[in-house]
PADO-365538 format. One line per field, with one value per residue (C-alpha): residue number from 1; residue in three letters; x, y, z. Coordinates in nm, 2 decimals. Layout:
PADO-365538
n <- NUM ...
res <- ALA ...
x <- X ...
y <- Y ...
z <- Z ...
//
This chain:
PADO-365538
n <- 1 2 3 4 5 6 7 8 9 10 11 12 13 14 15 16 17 18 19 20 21 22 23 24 25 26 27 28 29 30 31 32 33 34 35 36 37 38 39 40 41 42 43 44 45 46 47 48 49 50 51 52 53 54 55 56 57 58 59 60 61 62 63 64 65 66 67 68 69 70 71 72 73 74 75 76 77 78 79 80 81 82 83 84 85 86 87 88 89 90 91 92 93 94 95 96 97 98 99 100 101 102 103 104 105 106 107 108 109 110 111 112 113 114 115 116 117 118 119 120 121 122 123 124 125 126 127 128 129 130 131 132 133 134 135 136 137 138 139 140 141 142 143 144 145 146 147 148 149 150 151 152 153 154 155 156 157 158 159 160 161 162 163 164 165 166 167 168 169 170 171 172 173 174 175 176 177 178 179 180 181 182 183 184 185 186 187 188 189 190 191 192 193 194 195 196 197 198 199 200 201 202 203 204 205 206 207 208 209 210 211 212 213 214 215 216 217 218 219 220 221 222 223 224 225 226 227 228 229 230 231 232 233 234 235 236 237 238 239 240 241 242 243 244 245 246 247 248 249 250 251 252 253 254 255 256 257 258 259 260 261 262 263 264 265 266 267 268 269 270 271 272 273 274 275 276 277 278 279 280 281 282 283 284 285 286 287 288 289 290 291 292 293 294 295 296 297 298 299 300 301 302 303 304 305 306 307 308 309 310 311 312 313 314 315 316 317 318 319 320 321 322 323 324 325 326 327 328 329 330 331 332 333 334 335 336 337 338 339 340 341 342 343 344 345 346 347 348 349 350 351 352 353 354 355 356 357 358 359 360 361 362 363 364 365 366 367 368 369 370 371 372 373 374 375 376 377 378 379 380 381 382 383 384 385 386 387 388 389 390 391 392 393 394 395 396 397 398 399 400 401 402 403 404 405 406 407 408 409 410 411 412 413 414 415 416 417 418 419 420 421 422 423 424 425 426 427 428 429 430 431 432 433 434 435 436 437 438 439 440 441 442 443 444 445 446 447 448 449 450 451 452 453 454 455 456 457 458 459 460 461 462 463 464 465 466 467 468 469 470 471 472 473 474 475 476 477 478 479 480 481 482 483 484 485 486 487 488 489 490 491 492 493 494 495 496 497 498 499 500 501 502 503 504 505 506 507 508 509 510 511 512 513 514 515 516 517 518 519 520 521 522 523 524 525 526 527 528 529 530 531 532 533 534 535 536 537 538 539
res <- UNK UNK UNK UNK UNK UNK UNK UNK UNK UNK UNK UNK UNK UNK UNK UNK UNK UNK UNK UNK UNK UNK UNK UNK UNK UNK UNK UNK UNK UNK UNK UNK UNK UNK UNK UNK UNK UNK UNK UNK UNK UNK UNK UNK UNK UNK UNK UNK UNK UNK UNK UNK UNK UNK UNK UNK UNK UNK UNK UNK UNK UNK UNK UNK UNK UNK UNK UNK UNK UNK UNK UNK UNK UNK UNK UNK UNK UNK UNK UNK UNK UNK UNK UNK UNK UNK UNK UNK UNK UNK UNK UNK UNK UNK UNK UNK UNK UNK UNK UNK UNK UNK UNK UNK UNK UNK UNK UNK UNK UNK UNK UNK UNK UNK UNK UNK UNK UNK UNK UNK UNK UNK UNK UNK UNK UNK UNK UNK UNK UNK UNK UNK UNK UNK UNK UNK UNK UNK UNK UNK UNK UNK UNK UNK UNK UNK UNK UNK UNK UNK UNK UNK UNK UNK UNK UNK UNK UNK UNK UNK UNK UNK UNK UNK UNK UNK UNK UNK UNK UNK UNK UNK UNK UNK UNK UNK UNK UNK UNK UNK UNK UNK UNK UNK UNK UNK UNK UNK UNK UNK UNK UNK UNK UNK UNK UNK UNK UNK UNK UNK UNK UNK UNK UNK UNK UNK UNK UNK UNK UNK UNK UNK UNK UNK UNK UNK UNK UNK UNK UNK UNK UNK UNK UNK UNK UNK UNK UNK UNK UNK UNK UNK UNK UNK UNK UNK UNK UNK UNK UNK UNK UNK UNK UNK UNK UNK UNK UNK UNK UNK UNK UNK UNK UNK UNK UNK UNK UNK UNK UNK UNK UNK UNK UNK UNK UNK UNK UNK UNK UNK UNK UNK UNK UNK UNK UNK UNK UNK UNK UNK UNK UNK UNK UNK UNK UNK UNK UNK UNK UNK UNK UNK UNK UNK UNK UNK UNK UNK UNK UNK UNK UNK UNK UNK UNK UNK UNK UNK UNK UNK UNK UNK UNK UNK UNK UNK UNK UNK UNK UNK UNK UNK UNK UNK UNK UNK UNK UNK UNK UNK UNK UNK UNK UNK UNK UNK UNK UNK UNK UNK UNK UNK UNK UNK UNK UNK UNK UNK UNK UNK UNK UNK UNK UNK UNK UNK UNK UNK UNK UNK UNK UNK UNK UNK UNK UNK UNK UNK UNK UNK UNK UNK UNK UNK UNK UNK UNK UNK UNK UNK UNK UNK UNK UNK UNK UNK UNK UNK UNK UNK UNK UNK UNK UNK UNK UNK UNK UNK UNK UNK UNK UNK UNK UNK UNK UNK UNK UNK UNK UNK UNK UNK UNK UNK UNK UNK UNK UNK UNK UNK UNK UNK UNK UNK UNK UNK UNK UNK UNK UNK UNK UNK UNK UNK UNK UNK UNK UNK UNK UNK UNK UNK UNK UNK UNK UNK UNK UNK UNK UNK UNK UNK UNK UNK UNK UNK UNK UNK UNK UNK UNK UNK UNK UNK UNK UNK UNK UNK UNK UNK UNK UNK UNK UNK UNK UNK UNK UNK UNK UNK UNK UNK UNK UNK UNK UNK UNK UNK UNK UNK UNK UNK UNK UNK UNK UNK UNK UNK UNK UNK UNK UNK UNK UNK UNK UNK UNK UNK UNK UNK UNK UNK UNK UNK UNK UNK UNK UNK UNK UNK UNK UNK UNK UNK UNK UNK UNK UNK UNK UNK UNK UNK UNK UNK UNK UNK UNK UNK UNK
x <- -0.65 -0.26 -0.32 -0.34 -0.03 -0.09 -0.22 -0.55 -0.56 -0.74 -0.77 -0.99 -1.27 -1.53 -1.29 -1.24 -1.60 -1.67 -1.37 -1.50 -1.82 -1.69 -1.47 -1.74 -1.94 -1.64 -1.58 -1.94 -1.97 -1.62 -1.75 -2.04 -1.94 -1.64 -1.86 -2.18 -1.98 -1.62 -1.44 -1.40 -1.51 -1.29 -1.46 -1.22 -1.43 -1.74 -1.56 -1.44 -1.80 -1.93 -1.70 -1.80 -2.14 -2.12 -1.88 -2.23 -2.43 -2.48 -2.38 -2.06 -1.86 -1.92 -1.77 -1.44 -1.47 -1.45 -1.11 -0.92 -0.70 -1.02 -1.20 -0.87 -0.84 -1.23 -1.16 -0.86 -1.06 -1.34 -1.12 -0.87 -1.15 -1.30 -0.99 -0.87 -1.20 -1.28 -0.93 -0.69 -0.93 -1.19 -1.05 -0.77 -1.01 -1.27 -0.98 -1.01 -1.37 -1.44 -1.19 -1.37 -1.10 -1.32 -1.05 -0.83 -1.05 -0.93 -0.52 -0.56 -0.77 -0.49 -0.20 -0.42 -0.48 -0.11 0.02 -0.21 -0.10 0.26 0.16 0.03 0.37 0.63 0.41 0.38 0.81 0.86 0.63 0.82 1.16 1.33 1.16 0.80 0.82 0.51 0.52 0.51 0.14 -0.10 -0.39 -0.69 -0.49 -0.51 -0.89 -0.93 -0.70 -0.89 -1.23 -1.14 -0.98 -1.26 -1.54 -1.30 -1.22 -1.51 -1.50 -1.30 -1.15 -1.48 -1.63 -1.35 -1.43 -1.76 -1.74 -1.50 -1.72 -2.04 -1.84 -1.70 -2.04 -2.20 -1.87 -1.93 -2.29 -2.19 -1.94 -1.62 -1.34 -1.36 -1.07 -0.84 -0.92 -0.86 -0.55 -0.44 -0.43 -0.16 0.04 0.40 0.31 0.56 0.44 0.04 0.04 0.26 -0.07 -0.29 -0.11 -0.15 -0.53 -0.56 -0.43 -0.58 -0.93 -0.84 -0.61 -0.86 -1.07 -0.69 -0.47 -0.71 -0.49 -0.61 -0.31 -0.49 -0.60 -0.26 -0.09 0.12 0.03 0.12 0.45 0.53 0.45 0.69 0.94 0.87 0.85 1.22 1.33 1.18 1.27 1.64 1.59 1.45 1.71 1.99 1.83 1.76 2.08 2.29 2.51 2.34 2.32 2.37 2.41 2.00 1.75 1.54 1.19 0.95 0.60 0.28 0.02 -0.16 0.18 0.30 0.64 0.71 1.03 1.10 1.38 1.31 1.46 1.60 1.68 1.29 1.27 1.14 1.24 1.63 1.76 1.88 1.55 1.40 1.66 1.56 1.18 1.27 1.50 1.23 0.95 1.08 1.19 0.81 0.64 0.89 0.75 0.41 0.46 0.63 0.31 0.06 0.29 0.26 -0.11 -0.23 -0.15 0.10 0.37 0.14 0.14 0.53 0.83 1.12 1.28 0.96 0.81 1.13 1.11 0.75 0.84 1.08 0.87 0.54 0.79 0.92 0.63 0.44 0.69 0.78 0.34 0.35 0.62 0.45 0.15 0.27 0.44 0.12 -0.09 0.17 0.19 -0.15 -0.40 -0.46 -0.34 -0.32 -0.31 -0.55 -0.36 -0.04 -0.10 -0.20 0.12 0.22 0.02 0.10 0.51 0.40 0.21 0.51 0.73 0.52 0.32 0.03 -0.29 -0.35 -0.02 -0.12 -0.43 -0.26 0.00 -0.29 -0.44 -0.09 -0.01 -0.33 -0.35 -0.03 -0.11 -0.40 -0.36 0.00 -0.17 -0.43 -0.25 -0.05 -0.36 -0.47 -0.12 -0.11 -0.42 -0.28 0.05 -0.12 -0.34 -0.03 0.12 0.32 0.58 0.67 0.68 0.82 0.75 0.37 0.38 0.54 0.26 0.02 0.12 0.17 -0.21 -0.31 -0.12 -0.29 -0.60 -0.54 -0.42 -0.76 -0.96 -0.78 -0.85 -1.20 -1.21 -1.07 -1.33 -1.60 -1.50 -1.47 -1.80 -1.96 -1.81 -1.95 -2.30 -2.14 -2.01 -2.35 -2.53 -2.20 -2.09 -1.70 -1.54 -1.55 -1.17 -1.17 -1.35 -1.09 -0.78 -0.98 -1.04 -0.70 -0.54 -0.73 -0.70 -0.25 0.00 0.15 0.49 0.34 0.22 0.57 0.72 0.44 0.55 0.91 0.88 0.71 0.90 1.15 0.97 0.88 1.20 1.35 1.04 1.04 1.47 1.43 1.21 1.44 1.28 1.13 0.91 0.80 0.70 0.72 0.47 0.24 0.25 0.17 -0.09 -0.28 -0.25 -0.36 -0.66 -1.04 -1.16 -1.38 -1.24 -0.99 -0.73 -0.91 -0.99 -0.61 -0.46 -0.69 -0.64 -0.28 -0.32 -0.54 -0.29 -0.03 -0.18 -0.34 0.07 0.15 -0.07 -0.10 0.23 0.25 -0.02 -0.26 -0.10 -0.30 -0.65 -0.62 -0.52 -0.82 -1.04 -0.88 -0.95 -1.31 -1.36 -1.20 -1.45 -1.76 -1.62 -1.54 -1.90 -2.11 -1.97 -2.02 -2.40 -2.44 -2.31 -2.56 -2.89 -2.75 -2.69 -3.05 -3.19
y <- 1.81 1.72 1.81 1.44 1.38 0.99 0.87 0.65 0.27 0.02 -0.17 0.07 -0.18 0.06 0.14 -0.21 -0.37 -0.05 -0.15 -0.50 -0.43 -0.21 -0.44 -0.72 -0.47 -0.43 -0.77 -0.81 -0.53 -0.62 -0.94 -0.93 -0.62 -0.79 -1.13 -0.96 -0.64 -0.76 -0.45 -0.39 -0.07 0.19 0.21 0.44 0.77 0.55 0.49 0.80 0.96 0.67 0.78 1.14 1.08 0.88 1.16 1.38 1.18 1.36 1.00 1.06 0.78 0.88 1.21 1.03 1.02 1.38 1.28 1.28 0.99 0.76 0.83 0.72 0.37 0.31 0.43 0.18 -0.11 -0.11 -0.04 -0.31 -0.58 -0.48 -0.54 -0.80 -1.05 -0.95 -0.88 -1.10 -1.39 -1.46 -1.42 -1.67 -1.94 -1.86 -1.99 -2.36 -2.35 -2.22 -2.51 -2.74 -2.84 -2.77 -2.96 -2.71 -2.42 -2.46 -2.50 -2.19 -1.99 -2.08 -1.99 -1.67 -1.58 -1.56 -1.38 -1.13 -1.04 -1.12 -0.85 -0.58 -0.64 -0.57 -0.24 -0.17 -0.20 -0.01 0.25 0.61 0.45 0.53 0.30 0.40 0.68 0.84 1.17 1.00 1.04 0.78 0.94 0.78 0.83 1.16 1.21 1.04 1.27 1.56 1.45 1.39 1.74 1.90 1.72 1.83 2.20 2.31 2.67 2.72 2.36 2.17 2.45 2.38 1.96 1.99 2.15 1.90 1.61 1.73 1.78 1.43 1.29 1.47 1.36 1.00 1.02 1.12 0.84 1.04 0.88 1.16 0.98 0.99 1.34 1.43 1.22 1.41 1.77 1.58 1.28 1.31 1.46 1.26 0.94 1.06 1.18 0.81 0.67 0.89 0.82 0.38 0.47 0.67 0.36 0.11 0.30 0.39 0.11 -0.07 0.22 0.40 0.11 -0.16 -0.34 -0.49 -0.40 -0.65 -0.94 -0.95 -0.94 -0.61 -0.44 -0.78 -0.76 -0.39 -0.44 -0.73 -0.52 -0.22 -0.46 -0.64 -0.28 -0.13 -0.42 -0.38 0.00 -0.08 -0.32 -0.04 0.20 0.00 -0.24 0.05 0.32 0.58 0.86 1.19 1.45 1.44 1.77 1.83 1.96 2.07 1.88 2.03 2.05 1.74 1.58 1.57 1.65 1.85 1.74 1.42 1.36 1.27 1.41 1.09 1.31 1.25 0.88 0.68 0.40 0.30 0.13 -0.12 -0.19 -0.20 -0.45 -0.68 -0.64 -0.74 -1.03 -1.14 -1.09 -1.32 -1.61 -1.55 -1.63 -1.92 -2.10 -1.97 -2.13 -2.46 -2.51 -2.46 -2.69 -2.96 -2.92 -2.88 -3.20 -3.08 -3.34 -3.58 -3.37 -3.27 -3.39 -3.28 -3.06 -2.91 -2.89 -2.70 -2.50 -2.40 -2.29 -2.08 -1.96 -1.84 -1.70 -1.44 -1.45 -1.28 -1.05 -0.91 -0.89 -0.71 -0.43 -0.39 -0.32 -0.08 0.11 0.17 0.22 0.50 0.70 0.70 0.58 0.27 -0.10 -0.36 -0.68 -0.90 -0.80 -0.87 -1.18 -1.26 -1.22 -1.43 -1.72 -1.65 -1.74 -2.04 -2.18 -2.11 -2.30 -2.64 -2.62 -2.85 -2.70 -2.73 -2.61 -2.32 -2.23 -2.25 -2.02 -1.74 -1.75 -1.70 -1.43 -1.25 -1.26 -1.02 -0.66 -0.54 -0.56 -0.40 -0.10 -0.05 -0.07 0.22 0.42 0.37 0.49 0.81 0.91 0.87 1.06 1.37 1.34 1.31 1.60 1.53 1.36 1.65 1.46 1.16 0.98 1.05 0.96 0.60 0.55 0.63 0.43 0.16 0.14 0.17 -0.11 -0.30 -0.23 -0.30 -0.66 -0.69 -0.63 -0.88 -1.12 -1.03 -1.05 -1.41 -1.55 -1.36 -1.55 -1.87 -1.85 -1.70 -1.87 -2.20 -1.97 -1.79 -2.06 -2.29 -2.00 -2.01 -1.63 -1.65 -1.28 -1.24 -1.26 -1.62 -1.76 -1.55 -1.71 -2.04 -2.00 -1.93 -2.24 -2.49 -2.27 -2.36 -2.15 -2.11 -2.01 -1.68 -1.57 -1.58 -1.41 -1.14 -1.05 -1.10 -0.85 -0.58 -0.64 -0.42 -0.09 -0.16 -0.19 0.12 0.34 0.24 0.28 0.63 0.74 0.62 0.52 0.86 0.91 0.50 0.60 0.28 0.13 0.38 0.35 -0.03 0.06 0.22 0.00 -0.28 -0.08 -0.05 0.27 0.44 0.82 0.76 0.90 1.17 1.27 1.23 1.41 1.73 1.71 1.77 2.05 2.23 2.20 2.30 2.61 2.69 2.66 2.88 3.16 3.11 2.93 2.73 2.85 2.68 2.35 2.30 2.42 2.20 1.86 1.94 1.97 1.68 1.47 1.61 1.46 1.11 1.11 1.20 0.90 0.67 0.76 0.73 0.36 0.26 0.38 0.31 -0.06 -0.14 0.00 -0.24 -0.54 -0.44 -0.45
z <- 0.80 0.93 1.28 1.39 1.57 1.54 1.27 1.27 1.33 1.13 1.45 1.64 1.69 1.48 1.20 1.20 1.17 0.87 0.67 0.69 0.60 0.34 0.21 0.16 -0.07 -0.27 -0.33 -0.41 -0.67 -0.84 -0.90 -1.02 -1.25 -1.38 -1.48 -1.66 -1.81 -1.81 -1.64 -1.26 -1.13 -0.96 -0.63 -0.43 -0.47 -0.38 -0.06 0.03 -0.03 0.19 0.45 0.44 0.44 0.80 0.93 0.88 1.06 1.41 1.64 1.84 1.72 1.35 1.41 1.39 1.08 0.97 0.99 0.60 0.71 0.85 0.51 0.35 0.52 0.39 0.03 0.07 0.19 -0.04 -0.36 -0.27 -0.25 -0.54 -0.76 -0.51 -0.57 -0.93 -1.09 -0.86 -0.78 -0.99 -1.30 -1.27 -1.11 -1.38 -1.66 -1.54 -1.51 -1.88 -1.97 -1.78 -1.57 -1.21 -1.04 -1.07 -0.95 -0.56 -0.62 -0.87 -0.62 -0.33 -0.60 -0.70 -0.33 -0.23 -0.58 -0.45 -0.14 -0.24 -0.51 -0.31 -0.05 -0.32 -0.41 -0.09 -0.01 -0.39 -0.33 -0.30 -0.47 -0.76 -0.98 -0.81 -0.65 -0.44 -0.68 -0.99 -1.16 -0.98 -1.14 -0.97 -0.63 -0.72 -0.82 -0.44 -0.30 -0.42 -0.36 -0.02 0.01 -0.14 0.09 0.39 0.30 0.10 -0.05 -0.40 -0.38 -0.37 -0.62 -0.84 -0.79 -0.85 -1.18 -1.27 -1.14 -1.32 -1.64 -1.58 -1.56 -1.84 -2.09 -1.94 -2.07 -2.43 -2.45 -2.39 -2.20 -1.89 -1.69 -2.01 -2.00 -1.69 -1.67 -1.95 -1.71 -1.48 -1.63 -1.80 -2.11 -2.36 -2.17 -2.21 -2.60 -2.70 -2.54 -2.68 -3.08 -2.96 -2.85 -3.18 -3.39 -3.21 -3.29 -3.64 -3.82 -3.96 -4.17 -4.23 -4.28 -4.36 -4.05 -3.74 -3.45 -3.20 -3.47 -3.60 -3.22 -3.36 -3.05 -2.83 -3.01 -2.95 -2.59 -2.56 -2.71 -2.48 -2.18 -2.20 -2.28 -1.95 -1.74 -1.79 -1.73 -1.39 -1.34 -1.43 -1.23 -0.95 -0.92 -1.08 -0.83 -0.72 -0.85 -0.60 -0.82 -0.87 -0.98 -0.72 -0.75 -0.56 -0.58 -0.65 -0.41 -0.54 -0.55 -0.84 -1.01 -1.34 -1.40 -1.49 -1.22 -0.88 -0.54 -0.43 -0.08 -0.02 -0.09 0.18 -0.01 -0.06 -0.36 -0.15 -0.02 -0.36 -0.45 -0.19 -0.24 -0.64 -0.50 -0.23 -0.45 -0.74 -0.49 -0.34 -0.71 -0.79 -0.47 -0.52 -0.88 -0.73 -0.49 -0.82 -0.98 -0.72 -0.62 -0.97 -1.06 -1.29 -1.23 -1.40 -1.74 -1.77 -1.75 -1.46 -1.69 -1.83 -1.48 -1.35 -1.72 -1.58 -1.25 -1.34 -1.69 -1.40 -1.19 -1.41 -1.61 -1.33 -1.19 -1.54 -1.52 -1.22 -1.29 -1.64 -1.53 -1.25 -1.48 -1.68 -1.38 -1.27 -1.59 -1.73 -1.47 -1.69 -1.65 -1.96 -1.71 -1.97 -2.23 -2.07 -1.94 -2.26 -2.35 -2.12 -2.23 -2.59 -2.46 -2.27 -2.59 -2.80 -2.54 -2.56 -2.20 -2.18 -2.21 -1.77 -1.71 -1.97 -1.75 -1.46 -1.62 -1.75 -1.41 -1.21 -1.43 -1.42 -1.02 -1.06 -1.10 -1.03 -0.71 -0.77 -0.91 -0.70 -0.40 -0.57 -0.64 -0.29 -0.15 -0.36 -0.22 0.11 0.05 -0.09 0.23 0.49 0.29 0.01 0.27 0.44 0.77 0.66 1.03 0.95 0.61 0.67 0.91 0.77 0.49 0.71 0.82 0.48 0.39 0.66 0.61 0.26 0.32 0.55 0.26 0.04 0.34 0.31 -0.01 -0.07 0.16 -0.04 -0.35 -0.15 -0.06 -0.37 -0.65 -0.69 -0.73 -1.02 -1.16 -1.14 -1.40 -1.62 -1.51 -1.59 -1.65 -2.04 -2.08 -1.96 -2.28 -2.48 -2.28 -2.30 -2.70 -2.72 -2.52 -2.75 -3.09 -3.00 -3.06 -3.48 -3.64 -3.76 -3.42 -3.31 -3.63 -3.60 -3.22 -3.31 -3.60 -3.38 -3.09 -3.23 -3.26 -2.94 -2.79 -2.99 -2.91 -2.53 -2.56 -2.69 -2.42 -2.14 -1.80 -1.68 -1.96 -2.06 -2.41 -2.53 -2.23 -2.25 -2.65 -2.62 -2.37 -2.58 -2.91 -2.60 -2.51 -2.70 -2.57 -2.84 -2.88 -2.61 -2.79 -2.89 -2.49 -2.40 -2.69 -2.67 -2.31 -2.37 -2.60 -2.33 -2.04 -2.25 -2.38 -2.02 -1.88 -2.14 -2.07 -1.67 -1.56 -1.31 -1.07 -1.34 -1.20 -0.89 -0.98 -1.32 -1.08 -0.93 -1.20 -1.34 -1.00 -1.08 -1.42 -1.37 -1.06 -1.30 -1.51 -1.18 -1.03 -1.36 -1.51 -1.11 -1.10 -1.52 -1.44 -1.13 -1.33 -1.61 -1.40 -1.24 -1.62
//
């Protein structure tokens, strides 16, 4: 599997063309999944099983592609179009469109289109630092990882998947969550059971408590809280002195640490790189923000000082998104971006925006993210596949191609919505969460919407405080109060019980075959909503 002494290049002129290809049908699917169902697929295992399949087909030139690290770039390609075009692009340029503001569709797709690659970028420079690092949890990297593995090693290993994958499937088909499951068998524990208790109250507060979490925007509240609280923990632990006197552990074979500290020895990424990614990366959005501003039309509707007010507001706005929502992606294998950039649009309603700067806004700040997490996903798979970082000239390689062939299907992507959209768009398809940001803008913002996400801000804050920055309790918690999963909850907290009984009983050599069998279920999950979504769009 590691015997490559170079790794593979996206610009081999076949690998090339297939990633294209690839890349277009991930665009394709994303979009029209996320505009009839409202949720984006995860199409990474799709990929990776389409790359194995050509690796089988007995034509020279496909037999490249027994190769782990070629099946990577393809996994990457098609799962970074499918977020990039439905989560990154068409979402934000649907916001204008349901308001009925069509001018405005072209300057948000161009402000969209460079968040997300300016997105992907700062992942791409944080991944493997202190405040991402590569062994942190990544789940759906993971279930990749393994699938891959198991398609390239056969014997116990794919055994082992398989099992997993058909109980994924059959738990997918009963209505249980399998990937909250399975990411249950790998994830920081006090991070996974705080999401498990917000999934449980989002479920159950109205029958227990005769209280709506979402109606009332408690959980948008305890998430703000949580959110200022973790972004000055990154701040401290990235601007802060480093800290040498650091636990080291060793990581598990599907890359993943027990402790909770991180070997900083094994970083590939320095704190003073991560410093200048966060200082680039801010300066990036405030010009991004600057060039909405100006070709929006927005100079028209706001004063200088409110203009400048705005710019600066978007800036940080999606940043804080970004880092949010990476957080989440990291620990539990789930990102809130609509529910965090409505949070964002929530602030710029209480500030006094007019309602096209406040599309604008909702748009810019729900470009930033997905693409942030999925890139993270995408790279995870990847490191487990180079090795954990063992060789740590291989593994910033082979990052590096990933990366590239990631920005390639971004590319791709953005020309798949240019071309597409206007069809979409002529038979009214707009992603779901549009008419909700829509409804919102022209409903305005009141006094008791602030009070209620002042009030439980608080919690959040303490909650997320108590935790501390390894374990992001007060995230995850958030997460789940943000997120409408029936029996959720009830997946990830059992979950937890079983790994922590089978530790007890086996040890640590239980920690391996349960990754795998963890990969396996949040592959049943990935591979059934894929295949459950295209007979329902077919219907």
């Amino acid at each position: 599997m590691d015997n490559e002494k170079k790794h593979p290049s996206i610009f081999e002129p076949f690998a090339l063309i297939l990633n294209i290809v690839t890349a277009v049908i991930g665009a394709i699917i994303g979009m029209q999944i996320v505009t009839t169902l409202g949720v984006t697929p995860n199409t990474a295992i799709i990929g990776a099983l389409v790359a194995m399949l050509i690796a089988r087909i007995p034509i020279t030139i496909f037999n490249k592609y027994k190769s782990v690290h070629r099946q990577n770039l393809v996994q990457t390609s098609i799962s970074s179009a499918t977020f990039g075009a439905a989560n990154s692009l068409l979402i934000p340029i649907g916001i204008p469109f349901a308001m009925g503001v069509t001018d405005l569709v072209v300057p948000m797709l161009i402000g969209a289109a460079l968040a997300m690659f300016v997105d992907a970028a700062i992942l791409y420079k944080l991944f493997d630092s202190k405040l991402f690092p590569a062994s942190g949890t990544w789940a759906p990297g993971v279930a990749t990882a393994e699938s891959i593995k198991a398609g390239d090693k056969g014997g116990k290993r794919a055994g082992l998947l398989g099992i997993g994958t058909a109980i994924g499937l059959i738990g997918s088909y009963f209505n249980i969550s399998m990937s909250a499951f399975g990411v249950a068998f790998i994830g920081n524990i006090w991070a996974l059971t705080m999401f498990g208790i917000g999934l449980m109250i989002r479920q159950y507060s109205v029958p227990w408590f005769h209280v709506d979490v979402n109606q009332l925007y408690i959980a948008h509240g305890v998430m703000i809280g949580a959110g200022i609280v973790a972004l000055i923990q990154a701040g401290m632990l990235i601007f802060s002195r480093q800290n040498k006197s650091v636990k080291k552990e060793k990581a598990s074979e599907s890359g993943i640490v027990a402790s909770s500290e991180i070997d900083e020895s094994k970083l590939t990424r320095t704190v003073g790189e991560a410093r200048r990614t966060l200082s680039l990366g801010f300066i990036a959005y405030l010009i991004i923000a600057l060039l909405i501003a100006i070709i929006g039309g927005l100079i028209t509707h706001m004063s200088v000082g409110m203009l400048l007010g705005f710019m600066v507001f978007a800036a940080f706005a999606a940043f804080v998104h970004e880092l949010i929502v990476g957080i989440a992606a990291m620990h539990s294998g789930w990102f809130p971006a609509f529910a965090v950039a409505f949070i964002t649009l929530l602030f710029g309603m209480m500030i006094g925006f007019p309602p096209v700067a406040l599309a604008l806004l909702a748009g810019f700040s729900a470009a930033t993210g997905p693409a942030f997490a999925d890139m993270g996903y995408d790279l995870k798979t990847g490191y487990i596949l180079r090795g954990n970082g063992e060789n740590k000239e291989y593994e910033l390689e082979g990052r590096k191609h990933q990366y590239i062939t990631g920005m390639i299907a971004f590319g791709v992507a953005l020309l798949t919505v240019l071309v597409t959209y206007k069809g979409y768009f002529a038979q009214n398809l707009v992603p779901p969460i549009d008419k909700v940001y829509v409804s919102t803008i022209k409903a305005g913002a009141s006094p008791e919407v602030a009070k209620q996400l002042l009030i439980w801000a608080i919690p959040g804050a303490i909650v997320q405080l108590i935790g501390g920055p390894s374990r992001q309790i007060g995230v995850l918690f958030a997460t789940g109060l943000l997120i409408a999963t029936p029996n959720a909850c009830w997946a990830v907290l059992v979950g937890i019980a079983i790994r922590i009984i089978v530790l007890k009983v086996k040890g640590k050599e239980a920690e391996t075959p349960m990754s795998i069998l963890a990969a396996g279920f949040i592959a049943g999950d990935a591979l059934y909503s894929f295949f459950n979504s295209v007979f329902k769009m077919k219907k």
